[in-house]
LODOKE-544181 format. One record per residue (C-alpha): x, y, z; residue in one letter. Coordinates in nm, 3 decimals. Last residue first. Layout:
<nodes>
((X, Y, Z), A),
...
</nodes>
This chain:
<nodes>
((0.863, 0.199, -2.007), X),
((0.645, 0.521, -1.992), X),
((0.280, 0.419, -1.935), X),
((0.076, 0.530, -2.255), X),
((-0.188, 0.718, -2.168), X),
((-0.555, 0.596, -2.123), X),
((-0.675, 0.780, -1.846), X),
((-0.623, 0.503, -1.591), X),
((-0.315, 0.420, -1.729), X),
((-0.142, 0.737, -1.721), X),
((-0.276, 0.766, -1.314), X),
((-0.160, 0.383, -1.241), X),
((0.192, 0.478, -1.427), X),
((0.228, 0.785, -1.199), X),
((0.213, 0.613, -0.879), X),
((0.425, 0.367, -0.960), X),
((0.686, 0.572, -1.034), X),
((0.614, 0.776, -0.700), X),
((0.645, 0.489, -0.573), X),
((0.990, 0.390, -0.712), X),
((1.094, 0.750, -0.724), X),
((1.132, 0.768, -0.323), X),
((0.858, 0.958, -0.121), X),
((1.094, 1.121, 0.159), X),
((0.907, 1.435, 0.263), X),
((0.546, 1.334, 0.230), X),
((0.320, 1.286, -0.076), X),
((0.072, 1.042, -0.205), X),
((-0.181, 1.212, -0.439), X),
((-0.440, 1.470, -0.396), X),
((-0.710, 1.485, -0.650), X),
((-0.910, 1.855, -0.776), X),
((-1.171, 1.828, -1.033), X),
((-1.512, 1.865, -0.830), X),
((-1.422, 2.075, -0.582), X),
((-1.163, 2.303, -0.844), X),
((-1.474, 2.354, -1.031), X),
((-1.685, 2.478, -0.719), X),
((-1.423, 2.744, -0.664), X),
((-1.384, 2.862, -0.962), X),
((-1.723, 2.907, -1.019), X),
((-1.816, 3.099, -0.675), X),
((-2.199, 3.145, -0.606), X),
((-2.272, 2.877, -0.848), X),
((-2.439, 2.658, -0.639), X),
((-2.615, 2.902, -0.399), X),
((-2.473, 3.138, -0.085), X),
((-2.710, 3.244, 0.129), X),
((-2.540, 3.354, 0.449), X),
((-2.753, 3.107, 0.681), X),
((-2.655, 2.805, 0.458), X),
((-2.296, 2.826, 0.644), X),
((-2.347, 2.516, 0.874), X),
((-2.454, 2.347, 0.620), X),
((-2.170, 2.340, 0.382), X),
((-2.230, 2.565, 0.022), X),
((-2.015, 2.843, 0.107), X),
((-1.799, 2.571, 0.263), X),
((-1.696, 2.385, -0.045), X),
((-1.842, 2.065, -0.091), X),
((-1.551, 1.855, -0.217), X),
((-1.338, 2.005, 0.025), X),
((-1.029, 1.758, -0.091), X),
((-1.010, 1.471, -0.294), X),
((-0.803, 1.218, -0.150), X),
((-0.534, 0.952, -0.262), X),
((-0.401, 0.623, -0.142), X),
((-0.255, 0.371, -0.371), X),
((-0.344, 0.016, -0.327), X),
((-0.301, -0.096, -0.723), X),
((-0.694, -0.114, -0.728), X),
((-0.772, 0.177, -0.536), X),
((-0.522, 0.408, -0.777), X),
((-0.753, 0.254, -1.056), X),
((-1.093, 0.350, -0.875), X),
((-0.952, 0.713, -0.812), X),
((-0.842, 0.768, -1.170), X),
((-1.175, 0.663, -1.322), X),
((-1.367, 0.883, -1.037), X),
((-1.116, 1.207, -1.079), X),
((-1.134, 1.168, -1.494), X),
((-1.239, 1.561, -1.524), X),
((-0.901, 1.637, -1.410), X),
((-0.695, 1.834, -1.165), X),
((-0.354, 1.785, -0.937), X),
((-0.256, 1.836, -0.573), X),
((0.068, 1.749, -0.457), X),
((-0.044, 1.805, -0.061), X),
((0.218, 2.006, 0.179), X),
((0.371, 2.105, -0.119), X),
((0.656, 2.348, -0.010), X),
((0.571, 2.608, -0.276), X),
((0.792, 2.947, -0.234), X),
((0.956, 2.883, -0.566), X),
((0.680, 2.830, -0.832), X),
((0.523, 2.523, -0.939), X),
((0.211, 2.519, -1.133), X),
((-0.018, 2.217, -0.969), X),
((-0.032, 1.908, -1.245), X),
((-0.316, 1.908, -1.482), X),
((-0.412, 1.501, -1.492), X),
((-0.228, 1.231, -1.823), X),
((0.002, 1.368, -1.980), X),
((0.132, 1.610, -1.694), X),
((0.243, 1.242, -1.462), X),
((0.471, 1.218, -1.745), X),
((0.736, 1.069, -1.500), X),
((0.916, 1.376, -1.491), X),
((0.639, 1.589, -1.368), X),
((0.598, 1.323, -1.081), X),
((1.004, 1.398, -1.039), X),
((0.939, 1.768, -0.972), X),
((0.662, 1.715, -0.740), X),
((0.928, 1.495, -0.540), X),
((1.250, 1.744, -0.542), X),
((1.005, 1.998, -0.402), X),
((0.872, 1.753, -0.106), X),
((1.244, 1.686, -0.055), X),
((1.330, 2.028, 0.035), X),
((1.002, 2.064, 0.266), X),
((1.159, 1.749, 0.397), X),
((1.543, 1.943, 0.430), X),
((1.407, 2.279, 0.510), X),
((1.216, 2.102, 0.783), X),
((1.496, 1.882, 0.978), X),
((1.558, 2.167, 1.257), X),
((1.184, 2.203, 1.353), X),
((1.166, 1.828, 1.420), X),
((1.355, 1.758, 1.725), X),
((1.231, 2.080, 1.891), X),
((0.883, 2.038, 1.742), X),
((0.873, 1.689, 2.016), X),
((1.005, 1.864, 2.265), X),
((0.665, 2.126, 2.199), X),
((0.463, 1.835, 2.194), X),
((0.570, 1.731, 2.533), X),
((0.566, 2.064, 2.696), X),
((0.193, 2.110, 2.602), X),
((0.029, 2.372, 2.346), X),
((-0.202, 2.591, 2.588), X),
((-0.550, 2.684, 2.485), X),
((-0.772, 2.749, 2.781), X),
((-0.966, 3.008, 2.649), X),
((-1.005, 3.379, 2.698), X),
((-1.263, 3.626, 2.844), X),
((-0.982, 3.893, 2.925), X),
((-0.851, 4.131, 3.207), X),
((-0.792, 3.766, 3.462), X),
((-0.636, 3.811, 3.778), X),
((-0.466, 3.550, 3.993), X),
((-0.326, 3.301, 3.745), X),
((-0.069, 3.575, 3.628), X),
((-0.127, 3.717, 3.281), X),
((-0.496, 3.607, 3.245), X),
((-0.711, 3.613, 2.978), X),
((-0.777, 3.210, 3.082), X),
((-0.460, 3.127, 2.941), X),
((-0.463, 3.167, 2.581), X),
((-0.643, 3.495, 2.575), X),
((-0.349, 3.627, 2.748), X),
((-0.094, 3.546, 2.517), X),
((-0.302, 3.633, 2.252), X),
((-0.324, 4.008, 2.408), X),
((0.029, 4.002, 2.428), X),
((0.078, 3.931, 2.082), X),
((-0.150, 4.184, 1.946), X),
((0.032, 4.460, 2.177), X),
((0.343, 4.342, 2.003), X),
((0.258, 4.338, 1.632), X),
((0.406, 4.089, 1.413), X),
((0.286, 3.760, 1.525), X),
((0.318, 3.412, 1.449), X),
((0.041, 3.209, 1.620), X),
((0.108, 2.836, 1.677), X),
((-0.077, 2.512, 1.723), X),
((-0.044, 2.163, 1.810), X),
((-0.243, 1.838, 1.870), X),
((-0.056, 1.516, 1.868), X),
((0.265, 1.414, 1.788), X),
((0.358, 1.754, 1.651), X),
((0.365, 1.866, 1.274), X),
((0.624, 2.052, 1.046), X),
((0.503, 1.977, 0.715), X),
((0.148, 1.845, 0.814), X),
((-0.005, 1.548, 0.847), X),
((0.076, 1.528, 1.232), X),
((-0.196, 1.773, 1.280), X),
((0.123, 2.063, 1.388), X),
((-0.123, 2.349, 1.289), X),
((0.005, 2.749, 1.261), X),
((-0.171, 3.087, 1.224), X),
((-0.022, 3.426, 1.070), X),
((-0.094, 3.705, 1.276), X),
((-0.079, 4.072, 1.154), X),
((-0.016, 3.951, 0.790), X),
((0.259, 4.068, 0.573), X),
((0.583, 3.811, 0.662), X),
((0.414, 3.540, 0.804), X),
((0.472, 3.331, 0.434), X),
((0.706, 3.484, 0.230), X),
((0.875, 3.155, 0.171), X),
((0.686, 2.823, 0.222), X),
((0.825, 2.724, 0.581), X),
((0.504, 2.651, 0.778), X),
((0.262, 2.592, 0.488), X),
((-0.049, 2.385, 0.538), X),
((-0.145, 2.572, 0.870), X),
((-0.085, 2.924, 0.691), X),
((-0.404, 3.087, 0.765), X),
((-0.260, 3.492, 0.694), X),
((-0.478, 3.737, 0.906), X),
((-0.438, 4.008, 0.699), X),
((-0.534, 4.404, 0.748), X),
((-0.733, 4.551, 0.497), X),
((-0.559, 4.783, 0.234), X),
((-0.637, 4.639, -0.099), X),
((-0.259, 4.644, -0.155), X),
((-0.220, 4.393, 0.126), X),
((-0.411, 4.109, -0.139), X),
((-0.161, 4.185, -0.398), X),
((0.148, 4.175, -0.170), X),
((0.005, 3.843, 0.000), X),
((-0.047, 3.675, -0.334), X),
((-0.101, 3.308, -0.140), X),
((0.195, 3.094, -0.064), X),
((0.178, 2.736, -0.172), X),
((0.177, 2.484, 0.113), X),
((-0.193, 2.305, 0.000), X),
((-0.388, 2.625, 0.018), X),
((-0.155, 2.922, 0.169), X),
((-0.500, 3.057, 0.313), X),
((-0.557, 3.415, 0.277), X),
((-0.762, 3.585, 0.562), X),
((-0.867, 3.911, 0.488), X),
((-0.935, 4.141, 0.789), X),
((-1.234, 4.429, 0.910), X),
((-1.434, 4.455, 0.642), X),
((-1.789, 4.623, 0.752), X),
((-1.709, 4.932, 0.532), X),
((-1.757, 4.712, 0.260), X),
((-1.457, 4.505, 0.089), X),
((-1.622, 4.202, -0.195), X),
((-1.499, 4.368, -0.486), X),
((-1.125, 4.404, -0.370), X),
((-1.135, 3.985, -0.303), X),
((-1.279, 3.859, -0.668), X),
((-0.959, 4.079, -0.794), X),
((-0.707, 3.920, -0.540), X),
((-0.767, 3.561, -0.645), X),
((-0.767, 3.344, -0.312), X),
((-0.578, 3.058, -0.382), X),
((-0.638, 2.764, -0.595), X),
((-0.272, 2.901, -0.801), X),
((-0.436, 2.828, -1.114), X),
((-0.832, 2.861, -1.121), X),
((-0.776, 3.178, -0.885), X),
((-0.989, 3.145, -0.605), X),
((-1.360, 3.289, -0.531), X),
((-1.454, 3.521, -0.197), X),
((-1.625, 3.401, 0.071), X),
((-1.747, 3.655, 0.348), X),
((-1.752, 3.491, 0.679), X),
((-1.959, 3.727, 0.939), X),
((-1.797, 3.797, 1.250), X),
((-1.955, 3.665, 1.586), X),
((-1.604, 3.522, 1.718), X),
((-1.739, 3.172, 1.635), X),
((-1.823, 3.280, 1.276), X),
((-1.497, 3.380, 1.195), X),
((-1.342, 3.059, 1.335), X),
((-1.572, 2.805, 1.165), X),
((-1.434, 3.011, 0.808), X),
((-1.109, 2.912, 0.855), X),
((-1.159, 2.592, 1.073), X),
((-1.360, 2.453, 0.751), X),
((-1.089, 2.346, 0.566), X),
((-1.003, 2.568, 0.212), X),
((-1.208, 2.615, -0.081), X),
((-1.427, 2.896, 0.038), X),
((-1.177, 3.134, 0.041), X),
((-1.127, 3.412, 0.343), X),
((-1.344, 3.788, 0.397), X),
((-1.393, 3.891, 0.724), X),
((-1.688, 4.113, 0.798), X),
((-1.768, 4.297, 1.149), X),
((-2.112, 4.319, 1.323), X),
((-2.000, 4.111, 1.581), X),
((-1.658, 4.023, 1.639), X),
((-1.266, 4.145, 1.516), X),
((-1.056, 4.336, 1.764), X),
((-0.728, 4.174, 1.654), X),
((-0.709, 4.013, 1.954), X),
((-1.027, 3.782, 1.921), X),
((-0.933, 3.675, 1.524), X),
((-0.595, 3.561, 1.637), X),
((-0.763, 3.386, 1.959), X),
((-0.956, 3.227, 1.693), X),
((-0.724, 3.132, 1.455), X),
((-0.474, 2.996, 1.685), X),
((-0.741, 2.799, 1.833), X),
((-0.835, 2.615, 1.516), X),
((-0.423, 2.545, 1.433), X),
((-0.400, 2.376, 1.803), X),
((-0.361, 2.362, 2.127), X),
((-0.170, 2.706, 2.121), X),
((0.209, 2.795, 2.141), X),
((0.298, 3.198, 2.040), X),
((0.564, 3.295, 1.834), X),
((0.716, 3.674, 1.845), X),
((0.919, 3.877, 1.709), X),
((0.907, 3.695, 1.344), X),
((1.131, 3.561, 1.085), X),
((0.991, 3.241, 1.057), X),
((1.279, 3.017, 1.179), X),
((1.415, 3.310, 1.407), X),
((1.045, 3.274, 1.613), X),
((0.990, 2.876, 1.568), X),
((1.340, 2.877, 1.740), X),
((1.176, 3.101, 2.010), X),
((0.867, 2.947, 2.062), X),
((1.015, 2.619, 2.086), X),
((1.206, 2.725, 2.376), X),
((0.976, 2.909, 2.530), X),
((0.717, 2.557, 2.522), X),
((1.027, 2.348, 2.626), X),
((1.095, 2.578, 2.915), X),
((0.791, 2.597, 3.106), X),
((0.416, 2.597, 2.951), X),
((0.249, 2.325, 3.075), X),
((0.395, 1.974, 3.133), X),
((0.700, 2.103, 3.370), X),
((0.736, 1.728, 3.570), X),
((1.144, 1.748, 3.453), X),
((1.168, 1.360, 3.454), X),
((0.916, 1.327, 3.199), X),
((1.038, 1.615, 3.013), X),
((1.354, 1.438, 2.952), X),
((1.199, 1.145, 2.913), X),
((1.011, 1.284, 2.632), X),
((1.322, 1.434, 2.498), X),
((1.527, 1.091, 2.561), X),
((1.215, 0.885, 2.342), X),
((1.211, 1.150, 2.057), X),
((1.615, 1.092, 2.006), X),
((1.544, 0.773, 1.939), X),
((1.253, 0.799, 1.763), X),
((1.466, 1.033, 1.520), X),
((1.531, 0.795, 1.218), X),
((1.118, 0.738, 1.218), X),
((0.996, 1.060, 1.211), X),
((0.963, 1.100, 0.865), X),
((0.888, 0.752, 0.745), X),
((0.607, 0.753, 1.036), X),
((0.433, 1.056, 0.886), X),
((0.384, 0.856, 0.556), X),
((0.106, 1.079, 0.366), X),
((-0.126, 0.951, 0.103), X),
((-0.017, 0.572, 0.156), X),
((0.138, 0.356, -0.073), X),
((0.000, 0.000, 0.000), X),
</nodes>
């Protein structure tokens, strides 16, 4: 079986290592917060960029408090994409704002900056890009419209540029992703320091001290464990995010393009999933099945048109480009460390499915 993401290959030479930093907490007794958590937060600090780094539960959380201490609630607007995981638009709604869902550019499957500027009001208080599947969204173009950004860059911790124009940018370590945890894990990059002390708060209770609390917060605290855990990893992620590159290339050298669109590749891209498009997703799908390959298609009901967000009135059609990219779009195995043999194999089961010629 070649599965859609091998988290296990990756962290697999370092178990040893894992095992002395979890004893190492172990014998410590600091679980929350403490040492591990301010070291992480530093080296996740210099490794983005950014004056400050902020440990959460998770990538949900880090959204919401993000959305919380920017000032953002009731009555305001937030525009983000539609084709993206629910958590970005879940979080605007659970501060009280009003998800606005603007459509994606047919190439890049982020947000396209045009659809964006004619969906501001006076009620827009932040964008929030989403660096869709570890490719950087057109940060410059969307800052020009002159709304602040709250950049969701859970599927892209070191794509370049990202955290670099938003007030917060927002972090997940699911252990799918390119720098994940082993567990539940989140992060908040931030570049303004009243902002960032206002999360910190909001994390714990709104409290800065245990004694008196200024804030309605959350209990939202990512653990001592998982933070040793980041420390082992953070270090190897230029060379999988690295390796991720080197394996989209190769699936464009194994014809791969003959047979599905494959993603455009541009620098900053760390391919958290290699996503590709075609009208033959069921065909391809049933053929991958029957050689045991994994693959996924991803938000296949896009969340203007999910349940939860029928009160706005969105329809079927609301956002073409968006709906399209539902129906077309098929994620196939990646992880840092794919070797060409699979990947080989992976390709010829895709040609063949459509009817192209598998290379010899």
């Amino acid at each position: 079986m070649i599965p859609l993401v091998d988290v296990k290959a990756q962290y697999a030479p370092f178990i040893p290592e894992l095992r002395e930093r979890f004893a190492a907490v172990l014998e410590s007794g600091r679980f929350i917060f403490g040492p591990e958590v301010e070291a992480f937060e530093a080296e996740a600090a210099a490794a983005l960029g950014v004056p400050h780094a902020i440990g959460v539960a998770n990538g949900t959380d880090a959204l919401v408090l993000s959305l919380e201490a920017m000032g953002i609630g009731a009555g305001d607007e937030v525009i983000c994409p539609a084709f993206t995981f629910y958590a970005t638009a879940e979080a605007i709604a659970r501060v009280g704002a009003t998800p606005v869902f603007a459509d994606i550019d047919p190439v890049t499957l982020n947000l396209d900056p045009g659809d964006v500027a004619g969906r501001i009001t006076e009620r827009t208080k932040a964008i929030v890009p989403v660096h869709l599947f570890g490719r950087p969204a057109p940060l410059a173009e969307l800052a020009s419209l002159g709304v602040p950004l709250l950049e969701d860059a859970a599927q892209a911790f070191g794509a370049e540029g990202v955290a670099t124009t938003g007030v917060c940018s927002t972090f997940s370590f699911f252990p799918t992703k390119n720098l994940f945890a082993l567990g539940d894990g989140g992060l908040v990059a931030c570049m303004d320091d009243v902002v960032a002390e206002t999360i910190r708060r909001l994390r714990f209770h709104g409290s800065r001290d245990k004694q008196t609390f200024e804030l309605i917060g959350a209990n939202s605290r990512l653990d001592a464990v998982q933070a040793a855990m980041l420390r082992v990893f953070l270090p190897q992620l230029p060379g999988w995010n690295a390796a991720r590159r080197e394996a989209a290339a190769r699936y464009a050298e194994l014809g791969l393009g003959d047979a599905v669109e494959l993603p455009a590749d541009e620098p900053g891209h760390v391919y958290h999933m290699y996503v590709v498009r075609t009208e033959e997703r069921e065909r391809i799908t049933a053929a991958l099945a029957a050689e045991e390959i994994a693959c996924a298609a991803y938000y296949v009901t896009p969340l203007h048109l999910q349940p939860a967000m029928a009160y706005l009135g969105y329809r079927p059609g609301s956002l073409p480009e968006t709906e399209r990219a539902a129906v077309e779009n098929l994620a196939l195995p990646m992880w840092g460390g794919i070797d060409v043999d699979r990947q080989a194999r992976v390709a010829s089961a895709v040609r063949a499915a459509v009817g192209v010629a598998v290379r010899a």
